[in-house]
C-alpha positions as CSV (number, residue, x, y, z in Angstrom):
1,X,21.3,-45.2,13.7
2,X,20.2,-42.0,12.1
3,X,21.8,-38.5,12.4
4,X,21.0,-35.1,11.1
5,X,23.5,-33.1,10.1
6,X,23.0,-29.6,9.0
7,X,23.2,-28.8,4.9
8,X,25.9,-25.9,4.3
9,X,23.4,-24.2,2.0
10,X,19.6,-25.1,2.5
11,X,17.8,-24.5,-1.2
12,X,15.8,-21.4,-1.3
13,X,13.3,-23.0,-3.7
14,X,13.3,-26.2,-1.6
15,X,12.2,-23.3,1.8
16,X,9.9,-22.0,0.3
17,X,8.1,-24.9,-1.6
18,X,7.9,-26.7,1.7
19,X,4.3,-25.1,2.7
20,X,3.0,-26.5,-0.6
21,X,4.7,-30.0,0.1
22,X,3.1,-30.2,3.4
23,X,-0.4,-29.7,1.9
24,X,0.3,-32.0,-0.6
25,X,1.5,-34.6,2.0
26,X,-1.4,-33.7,4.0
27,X,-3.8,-34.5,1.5
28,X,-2.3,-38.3,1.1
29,X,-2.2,-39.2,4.6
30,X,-5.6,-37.6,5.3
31,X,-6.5,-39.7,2.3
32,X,-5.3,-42.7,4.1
33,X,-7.0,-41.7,7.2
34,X,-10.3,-40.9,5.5
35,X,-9.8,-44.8,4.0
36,X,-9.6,-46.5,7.4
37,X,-12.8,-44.8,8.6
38,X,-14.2,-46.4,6.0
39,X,-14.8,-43.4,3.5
40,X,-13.9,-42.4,-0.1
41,X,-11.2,-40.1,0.3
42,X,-11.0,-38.6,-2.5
43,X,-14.7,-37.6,-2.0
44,X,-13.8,-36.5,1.6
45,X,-10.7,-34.2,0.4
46,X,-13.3,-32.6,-2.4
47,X,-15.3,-32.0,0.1
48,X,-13.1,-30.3,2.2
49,X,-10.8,-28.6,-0.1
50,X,-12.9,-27.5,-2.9
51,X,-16.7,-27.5,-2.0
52,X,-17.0,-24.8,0.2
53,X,-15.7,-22.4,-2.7
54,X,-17.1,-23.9,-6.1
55,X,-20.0,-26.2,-5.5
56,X,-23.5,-23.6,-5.6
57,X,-25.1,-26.1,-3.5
58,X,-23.0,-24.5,-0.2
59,X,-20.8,-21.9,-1.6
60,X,-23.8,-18.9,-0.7
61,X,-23.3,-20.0,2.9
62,X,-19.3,-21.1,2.8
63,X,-18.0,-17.7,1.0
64,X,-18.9,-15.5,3.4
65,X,-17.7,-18.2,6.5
66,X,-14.0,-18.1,5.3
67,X,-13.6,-14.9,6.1
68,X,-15.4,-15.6,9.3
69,X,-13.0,-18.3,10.1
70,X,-10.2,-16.5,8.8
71,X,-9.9,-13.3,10.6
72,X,-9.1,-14.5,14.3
73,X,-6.9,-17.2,13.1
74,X,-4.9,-14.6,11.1
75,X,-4.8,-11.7,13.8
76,X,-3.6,-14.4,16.5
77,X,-1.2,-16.0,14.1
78,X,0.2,-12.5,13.3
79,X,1.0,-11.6,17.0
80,X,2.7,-15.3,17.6
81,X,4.9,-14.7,14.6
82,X,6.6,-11.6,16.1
83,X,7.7,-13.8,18.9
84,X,8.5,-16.7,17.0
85,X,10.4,-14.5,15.1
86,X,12.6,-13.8,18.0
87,X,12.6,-17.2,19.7
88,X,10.3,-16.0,22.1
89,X,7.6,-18.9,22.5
90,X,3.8,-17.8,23.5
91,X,2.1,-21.0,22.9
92,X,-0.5,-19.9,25.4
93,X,-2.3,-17.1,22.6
94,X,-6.1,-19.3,23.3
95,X,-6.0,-18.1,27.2
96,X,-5.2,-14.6,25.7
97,X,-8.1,-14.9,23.1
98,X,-10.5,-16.0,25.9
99,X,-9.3,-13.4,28.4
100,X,-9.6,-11.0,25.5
101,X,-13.0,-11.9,24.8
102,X,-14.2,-11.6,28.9
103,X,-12.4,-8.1,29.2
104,X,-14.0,-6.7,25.7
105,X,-17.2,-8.1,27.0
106,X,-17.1,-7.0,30.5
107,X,-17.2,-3.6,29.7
108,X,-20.6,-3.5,27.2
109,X,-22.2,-5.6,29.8
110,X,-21.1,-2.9,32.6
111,X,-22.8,-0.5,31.3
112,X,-26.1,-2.2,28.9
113,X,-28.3,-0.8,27.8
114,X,-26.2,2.0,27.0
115,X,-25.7,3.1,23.9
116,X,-22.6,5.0,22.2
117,X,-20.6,5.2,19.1
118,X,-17.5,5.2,21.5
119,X,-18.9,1.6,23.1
120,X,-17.4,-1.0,20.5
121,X,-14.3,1.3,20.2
122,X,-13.5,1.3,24.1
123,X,-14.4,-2.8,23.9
124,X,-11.4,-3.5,21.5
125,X,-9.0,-1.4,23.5
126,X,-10.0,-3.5,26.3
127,X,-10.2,-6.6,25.0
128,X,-6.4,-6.3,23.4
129,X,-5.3,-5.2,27.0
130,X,-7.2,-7.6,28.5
131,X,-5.0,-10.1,26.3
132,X,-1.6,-8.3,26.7
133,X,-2.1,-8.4,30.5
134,X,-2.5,-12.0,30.5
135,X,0.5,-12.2,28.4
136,X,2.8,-10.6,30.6
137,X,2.0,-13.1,33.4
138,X,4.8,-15.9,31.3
139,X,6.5,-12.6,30.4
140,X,7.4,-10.9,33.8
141,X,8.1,-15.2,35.1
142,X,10.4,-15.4,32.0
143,X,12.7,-12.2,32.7
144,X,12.5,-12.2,36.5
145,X,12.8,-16.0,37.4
146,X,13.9,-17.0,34.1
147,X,10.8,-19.4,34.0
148,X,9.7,-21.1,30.3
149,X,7.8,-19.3,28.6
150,X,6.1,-22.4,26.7
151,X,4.9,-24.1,29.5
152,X,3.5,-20.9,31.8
153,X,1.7,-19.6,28.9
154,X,0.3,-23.3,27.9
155,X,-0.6,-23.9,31.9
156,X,-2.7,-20.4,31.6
157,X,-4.7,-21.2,29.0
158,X,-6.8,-24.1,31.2
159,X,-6.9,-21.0,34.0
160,X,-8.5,-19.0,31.3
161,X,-11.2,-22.0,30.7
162,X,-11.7,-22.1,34.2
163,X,-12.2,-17.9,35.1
164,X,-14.4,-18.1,31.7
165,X,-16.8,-20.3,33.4
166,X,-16.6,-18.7,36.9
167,X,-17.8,-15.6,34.8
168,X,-20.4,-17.1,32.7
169,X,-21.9,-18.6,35.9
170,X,-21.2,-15.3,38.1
171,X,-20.8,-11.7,37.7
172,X,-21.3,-12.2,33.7
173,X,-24.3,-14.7,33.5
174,X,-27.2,-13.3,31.7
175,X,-30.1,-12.4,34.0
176,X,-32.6,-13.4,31.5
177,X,-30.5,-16.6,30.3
178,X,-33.0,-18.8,32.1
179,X,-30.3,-20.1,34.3
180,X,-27.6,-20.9,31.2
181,X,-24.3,-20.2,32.0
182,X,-24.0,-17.7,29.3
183,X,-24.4,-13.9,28.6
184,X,-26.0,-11.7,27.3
185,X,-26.4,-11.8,23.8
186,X,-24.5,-9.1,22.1
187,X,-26.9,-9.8,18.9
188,X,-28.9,-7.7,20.9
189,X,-27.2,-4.9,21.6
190,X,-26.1,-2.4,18.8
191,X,-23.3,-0.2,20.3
192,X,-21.7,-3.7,21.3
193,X,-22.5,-6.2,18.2
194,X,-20.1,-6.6,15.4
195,X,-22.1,-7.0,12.5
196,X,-21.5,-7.5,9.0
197,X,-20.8,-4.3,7.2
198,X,-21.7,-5.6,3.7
199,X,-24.8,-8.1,4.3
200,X,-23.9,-12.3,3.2
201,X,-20.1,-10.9,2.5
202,X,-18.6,-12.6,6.6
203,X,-17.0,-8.6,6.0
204,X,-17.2,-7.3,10.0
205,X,-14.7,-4.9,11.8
206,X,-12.7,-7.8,13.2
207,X,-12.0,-9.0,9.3
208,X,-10.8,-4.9,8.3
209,X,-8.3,-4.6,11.0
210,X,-7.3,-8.1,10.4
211,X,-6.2,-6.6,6.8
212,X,-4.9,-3.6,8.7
213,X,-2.7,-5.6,10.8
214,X,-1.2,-7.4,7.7
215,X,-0.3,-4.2,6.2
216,X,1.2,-2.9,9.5
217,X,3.1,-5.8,10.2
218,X,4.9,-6.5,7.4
219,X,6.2,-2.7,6.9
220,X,7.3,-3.0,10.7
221,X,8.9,-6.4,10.0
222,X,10.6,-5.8,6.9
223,X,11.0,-1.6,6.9
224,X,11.8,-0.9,10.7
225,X,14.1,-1.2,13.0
226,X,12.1,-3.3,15.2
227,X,11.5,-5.8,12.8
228,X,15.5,-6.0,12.5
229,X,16.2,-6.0,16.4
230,X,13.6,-8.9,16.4
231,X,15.6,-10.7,13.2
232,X,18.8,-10.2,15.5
233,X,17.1,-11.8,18.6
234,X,16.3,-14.9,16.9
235,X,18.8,-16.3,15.6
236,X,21.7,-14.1,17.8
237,X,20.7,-13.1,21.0
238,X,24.4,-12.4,21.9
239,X,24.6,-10.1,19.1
240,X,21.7,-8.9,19.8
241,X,22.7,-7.7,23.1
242,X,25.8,-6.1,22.2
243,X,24.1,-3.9,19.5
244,X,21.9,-2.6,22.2
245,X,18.4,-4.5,22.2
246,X,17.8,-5.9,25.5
247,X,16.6,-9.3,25.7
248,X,14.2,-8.8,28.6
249,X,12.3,-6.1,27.2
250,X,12.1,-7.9,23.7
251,X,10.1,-10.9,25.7
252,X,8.1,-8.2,27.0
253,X,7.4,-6.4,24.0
254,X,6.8,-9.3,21.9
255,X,4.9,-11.3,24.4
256,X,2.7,-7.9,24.5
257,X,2.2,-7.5,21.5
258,X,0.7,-11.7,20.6
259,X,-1.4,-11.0,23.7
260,X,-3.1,-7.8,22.3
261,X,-3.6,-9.4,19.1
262,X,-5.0,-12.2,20.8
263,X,-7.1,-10.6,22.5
264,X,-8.5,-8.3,20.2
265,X,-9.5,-11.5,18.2
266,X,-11.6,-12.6,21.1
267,X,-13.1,-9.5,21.4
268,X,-14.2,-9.5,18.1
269,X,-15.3,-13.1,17.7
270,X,-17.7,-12.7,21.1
271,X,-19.2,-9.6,19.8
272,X,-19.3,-10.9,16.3
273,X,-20.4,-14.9,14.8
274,X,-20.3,-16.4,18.4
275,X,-22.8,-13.4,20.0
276,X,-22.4,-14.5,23.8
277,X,-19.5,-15.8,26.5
278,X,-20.6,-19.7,27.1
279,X,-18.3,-22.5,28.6
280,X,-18.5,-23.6,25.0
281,X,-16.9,-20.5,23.2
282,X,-13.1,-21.1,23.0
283,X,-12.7,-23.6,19.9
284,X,-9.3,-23.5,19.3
285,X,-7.9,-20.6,17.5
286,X,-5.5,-19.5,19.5
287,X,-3.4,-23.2,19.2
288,X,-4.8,-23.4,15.0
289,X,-2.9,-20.1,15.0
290,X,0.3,-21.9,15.9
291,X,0.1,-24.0,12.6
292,X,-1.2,-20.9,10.6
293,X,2.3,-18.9,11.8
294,X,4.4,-21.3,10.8
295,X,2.4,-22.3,7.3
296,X,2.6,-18.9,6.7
297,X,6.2,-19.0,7.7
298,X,6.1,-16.1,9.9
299,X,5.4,-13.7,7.4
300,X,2.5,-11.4,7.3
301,X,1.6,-11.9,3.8
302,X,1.8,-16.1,4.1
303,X,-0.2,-15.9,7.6
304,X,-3.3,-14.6,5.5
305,X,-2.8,-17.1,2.7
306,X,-2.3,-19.5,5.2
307,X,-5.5,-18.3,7.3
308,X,-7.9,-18.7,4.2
309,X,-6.4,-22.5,3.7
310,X,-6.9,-23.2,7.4
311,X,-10.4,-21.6,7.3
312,X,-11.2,-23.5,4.3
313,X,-10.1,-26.7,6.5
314,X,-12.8,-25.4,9.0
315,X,-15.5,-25.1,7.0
316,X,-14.8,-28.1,4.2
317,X,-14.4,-29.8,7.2
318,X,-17.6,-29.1,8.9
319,X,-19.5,-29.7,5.2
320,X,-17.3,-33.5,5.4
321,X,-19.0,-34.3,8.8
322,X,-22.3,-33.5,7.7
323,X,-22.3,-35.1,4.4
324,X,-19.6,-37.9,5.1
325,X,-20.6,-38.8,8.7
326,X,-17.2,-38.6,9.8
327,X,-16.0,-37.5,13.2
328,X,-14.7,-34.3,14.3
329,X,-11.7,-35.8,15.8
330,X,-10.8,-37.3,12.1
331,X,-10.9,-33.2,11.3
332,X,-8.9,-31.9,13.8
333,X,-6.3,-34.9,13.3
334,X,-6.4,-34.1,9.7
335,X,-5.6,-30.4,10.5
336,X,-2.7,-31.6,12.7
337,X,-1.5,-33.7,10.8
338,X,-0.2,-30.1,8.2
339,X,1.6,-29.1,11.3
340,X,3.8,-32.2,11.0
341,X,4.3,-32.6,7.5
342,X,5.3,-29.1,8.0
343,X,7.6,-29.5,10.2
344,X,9.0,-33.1,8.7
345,X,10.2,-30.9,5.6
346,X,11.4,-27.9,7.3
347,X,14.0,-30.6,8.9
348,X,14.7,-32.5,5.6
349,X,15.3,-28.9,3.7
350,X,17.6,-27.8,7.0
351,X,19.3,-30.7,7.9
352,X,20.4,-33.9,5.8
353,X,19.9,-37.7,7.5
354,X,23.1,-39.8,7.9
355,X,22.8,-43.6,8.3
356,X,25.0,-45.1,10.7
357,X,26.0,-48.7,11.9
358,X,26.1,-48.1,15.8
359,X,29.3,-48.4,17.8
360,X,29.3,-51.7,20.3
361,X,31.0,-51.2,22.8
């Protein structure tokens, strides 16, 4: 029988080494994995890991795609770390991202083929409230019925897929899409594309306030008050409550705040590298961002580091199926699996396994 007891004084170094351990433990069992299928994998981990930034062959095309890839992974994860933060768990940020990206893009296609300086502005605002809206559906449940938080915001994110495809198929659908359940392309329209602002660099507006965000986050986290009301709320919500911050309106806050981020990153990514709503559009970011937070270890600065490592799993791992014929399940497993190793050495720094005889009764 095992238990785990607690360790009196967790190493510092051992904290925060553990994000390199898990990619280190990563690599072996993805090594492993790679074997079973039947590939080399040390070939395959090349591939992923340092192809896509040092072989000429793809690097042109790669470069550029990391900060791509990057970006929404990075804003989301930066909004879910404000919550985790303070215990508060939005683990429904993809439904924000897709509701994001309809909101943002409902308002260009209201009104093409205008065209104004103030369009793309006025597309952001809505796409981030777009997100927070949808976030305060698990956030008005959790302070006024006490509901969880983890499951309402996970159960909204398959109502998101569904009201995606009801718009790509309804009042969103293209009218010159020749019957595709998709819109129109945003490619094609100026006021409402983000393009790159430096040609072959990925460099768009989403990727600038990304950076922004970074900055703002970690002087609100670590310089304000807030940051130290939402320090208090995780790990004392008593004292938390008796210094004055109230519980309910720190769900709502932070809830608010992961579901504008959210859904400013789904604003950016359909008016950006994926050009059009489709049935096909979410891919995952807003649950990628989970692992990203939590690499990152819910700091602002980590959270990019972390979002250029994930991003580089994106792409090496696209470049891995190509050349290596492997599936993109074996990617996305392989992706996972940093989540667990993650959270394996979290546990072993935190807590210390005791072997046990058990008692017969």
């Amino acid at each position: 029988m095992i238990r785990l007891e607690p360790r009196a004084n967790p190493s510092k170094t051992m904290v925060f080494l553990t994000p390199i351990l898990a990619v280190i433990a990563t690599m072996i069992a993805g090594g492993i994995l790679f074997t079973i299928l039947g590939k080399n994998p040390f070939e395959a981990i090349r591939i992923i890991f340092l192809d896509p930034l040092f072989n000429e062959q793809f690097a042109s095309y790669a470069r550029p795609q990391l900060l791509v890839k990057a970006a929404p992974l990075v804003m989301i994860a930066l909004g879910l770390s404000v919550g985790f933060r303070a215990n508060i768990w939005n683990i429904g940020a993809e439904g924000q991202f897709i509701m994001g990206a309809i909101g943002g893009a409902a308002v260009a296609l209201a009104v093409h083929p205008l065209e104004s300086v103030l369009l793309f502005p006025l597309m952001i605002i809505a796409g981030g409230l777009s997100g927070m809206a949808y976030a305060m559906i698990p956030a008005i449940l959790k302070t006024k019925f006490n509901a969880n938080e983890i499951l309402v915001s996970l159960m909204l994110v398959y109502v998101a897929f569904n009201f995606l495809a009801a718009m790509v198929t309804g009042p969103l659908k293209s009218p010159i899409g020749y019957n595709f359940p998709e819109s129109r392309n945003f490619q094609e329209y100026p006021s409402a594309h983000n393009a790159e602002l430096i040609a072959n660099t990925g460099l768009h507006w989403g990727v600038v306030m990304t950076l922004g965000l970074v900055i703002l986050c970690y002087i609100i986290l670590t310089r304000h008050i807030f940051g130290y009301r939402v320090q208090l709320m995780g790990q004392s919500p008593k004292a938390a409550k008796f210094s004055g911050v109230s519980p309910n309106w720190m769900i709502v806050i932070c809830l608010g705040i992961s579901g504008a981020f959210a859904g400013m990153a789904g604003l950016f990514e359909v008016a950006g590298p994926a050009g059009k709503l489709t049935t096909t559009f979410p891919v995952g970011y807003g649950f990628t961002a989970i692992i990203v937070a939590f690499l990152g270890r819910l700091h602002p600065i980590g959270i990019l580091l972390a979002g250029l490592l994930m991003a580089l799993t994106y792409i090496g791992g696209e470049l891995a199926q190509f050349q290596l014929s492997l599936p993109a399940a074996s990617i996305q497993v392989f992706q996972g699996m940093l989540l667990f190793f993650l959270l394996a050495t979290d546990v072993l720094v935190h807590f210390k396994p005791r072997f046990e005889k058990r008692k017969t009764i």
